[in-house]
C-alpha positions, 0 to 999 in steps of 0.5 A: 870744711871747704872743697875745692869742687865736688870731685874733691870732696868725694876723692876725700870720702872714698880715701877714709872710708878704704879698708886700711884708712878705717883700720888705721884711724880705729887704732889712733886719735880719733880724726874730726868726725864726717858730716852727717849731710842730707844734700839732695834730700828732701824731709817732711817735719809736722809741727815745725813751726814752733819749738822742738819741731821748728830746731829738727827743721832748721838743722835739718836745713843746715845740714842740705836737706829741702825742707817741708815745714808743715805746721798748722799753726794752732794753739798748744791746745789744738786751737785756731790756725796761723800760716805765718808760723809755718811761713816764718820758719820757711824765710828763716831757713831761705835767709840761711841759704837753705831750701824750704817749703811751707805746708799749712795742712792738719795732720788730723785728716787723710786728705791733711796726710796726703796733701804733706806728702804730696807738697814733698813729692810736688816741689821736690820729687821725692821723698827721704825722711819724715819726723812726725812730730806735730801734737797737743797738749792738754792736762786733765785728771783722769776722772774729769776727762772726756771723750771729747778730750781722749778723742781729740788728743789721739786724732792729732798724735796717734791718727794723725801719725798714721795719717801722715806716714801712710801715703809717705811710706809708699812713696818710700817703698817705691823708691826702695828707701826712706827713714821715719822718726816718730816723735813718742814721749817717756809719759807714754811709756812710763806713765804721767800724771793727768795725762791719761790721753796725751801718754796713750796716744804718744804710746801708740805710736811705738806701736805703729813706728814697731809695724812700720819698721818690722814692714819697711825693712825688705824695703830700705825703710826704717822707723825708729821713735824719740822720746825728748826731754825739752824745754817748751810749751808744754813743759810750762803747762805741766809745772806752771811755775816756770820762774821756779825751774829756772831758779833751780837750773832745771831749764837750762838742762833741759835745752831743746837744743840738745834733743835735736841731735839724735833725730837728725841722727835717726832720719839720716842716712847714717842710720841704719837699724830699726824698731828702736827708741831713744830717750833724749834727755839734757845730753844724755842719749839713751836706747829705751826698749821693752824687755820680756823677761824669761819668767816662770814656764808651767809643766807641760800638759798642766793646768796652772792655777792663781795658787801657781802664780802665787807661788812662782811670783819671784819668777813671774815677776824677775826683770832679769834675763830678759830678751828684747823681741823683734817681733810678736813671733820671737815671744811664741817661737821662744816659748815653744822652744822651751817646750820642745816644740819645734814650729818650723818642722811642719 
């Protein structure tokens, strides 16, 4: 869509978003739909220089957002360094008419997190979205696994997530708003074979995007997690026959392309709820949660016994009800209601 200057355009907004536009377009067919923008903002994409990372990068460009595309430039495996690969991504999206800087730092180290955020802060003056998503893979059985291997894996994923998020996230409290997208995994959160290191430390990272989001809230900040089905160099490493995937049509479904709409979704402005994942799956979208069910409450002032468990296993056991808790405090609040116990009369 095409304004004539920046006045028509906001004349335009503020005439769809009146109270009688809404209601009225709510009740006919649905008009085309108002562009998520980023114009005037500036995002931070770790391992941009390659496959999914290098798509959020470059829709995120498209959509008006500076860029820093930050990616090392090493192997799938964690091996070696390349600028080009960062660099490449960055001329692709100035070829565009988009606004781009290259960040060639590992996300592995404090300094590695502080110098991505500073190359932000530095060259734009400010900061606005974050999607961590640099990482590597390895496939390993579990009983041939090292330390070495479990070790590295999570310095990358899981350190390098706090790492990068940390000096970001006071960036963002200070200016009273930002959005992270930590890029998790389903192997993390349902479990995947030989990937004992790569699915603990994807897992981790539910658990830092929880406390951030839980933190960041009071402050106009927001983190959510994806957990993307992608075509990519790790898919290839995992299967090992890519020919017979292509065969069955399973690649063409599993497009990266189709994962970048709901990261782009979660870093914009638009978003506004928190302390959730989403599953991205050969366009499906799907929230994925962590459900506690109502399970089996023992009398109060009794001593259960394992006896007890195994008799009130259909209970202990039952998936349903279930609540999804905001925090570790609606778990033990919840309880202790059930019990009569009322916390807050102190």
């Amino acid at each position: 869509m095409w304004f004539a200057n920046d006045s028509h355009h906001q004349l335009l907004t503020k005439y769809l978003f009146h109270p009688r536009v809404r209601a009225v377009r709510s009740q006919s067919t649905p008009m085309v739909q108002r562009m998520i923008d980023f114009t005037d903002q500036v995002v931070i994409v770790t391992g941009a220089g390659r496959g999914l990372g290098r798509l959020y990068a470059l829709e995120l460009a498209r959509r008006g957002a500076s860029v820093v595309v930050n990616d090392l430039g090493g192997s799938m495996h964690g091996d070696g360094a390349d600028t080009a690969v960062a660099d490449t991504v960055v001329a692709e999206i100035e070829a565009a008419g988009g606004t781009a800087v290259a960040s060639h730092d590992s996300v592995d180290t404090p300094e590695g997190g502080e110098a991505i955020v500073a190359s932000a802060v530095e060259r734009f003056g400010r900061l606005d979205a974050v999607v961590s998503n640099a990482g590597i893979f390895t496939t390993i059985p579990f009983e041939e696994l090292s330390a070495d291997d479990w070790r590295r894996m999570l310095r990358v994923h899981l350190d390098g997530g706090f790492y990068l998020s940390h000096p970001a996230y006071r960036v963002m409290k200070s200016a009273g708003y930002g959005r992270f997208v930590f890029i998790s995994s389903s192997g993390g959160m349902f479990g995947q074979p030989l990937e004992a290191h790569y699915a603990a430390a994807k897992a981790g990272l539910v658990g830092l995007a929880n406390v951030i989001a839980i933190e960041g809230e009071p402050h106009g900040i927001r983190a959510n997690t994806v957990l993307p089905f992608g075509f990519s160099r790790m898919v290839t490493e995992t299967v090992g026959d890519p020919k017979g995937l292509e065969e069955t049509g399973f690649l063409k479904v599993i497009q990266p392309e189709l994962v970048v709409p709901i990261v782009v979704y979660l870093a914009s402005r638009a978003c506004g709820f928190t302390h959730q994942n989403y599953s991205a799956c050969a366009g499906r979208f799907a929230r994925v949660f962590v459900g506690l069910g109502e399970g089996w409450l023992a009398e109060p002032g009794s001593n259960p016994t394992a006896d007890d468990i195994a008799a009130h296993l259909p209970e202990v056991t039952a998936t349903e009800p279930f609540t999804v808790p905001a925090s570790i405090f609606d778990e033990v609040f919840g309880v202790c209601d059930r019990l009569g116990i009322d916390v807050f009369s102190q």
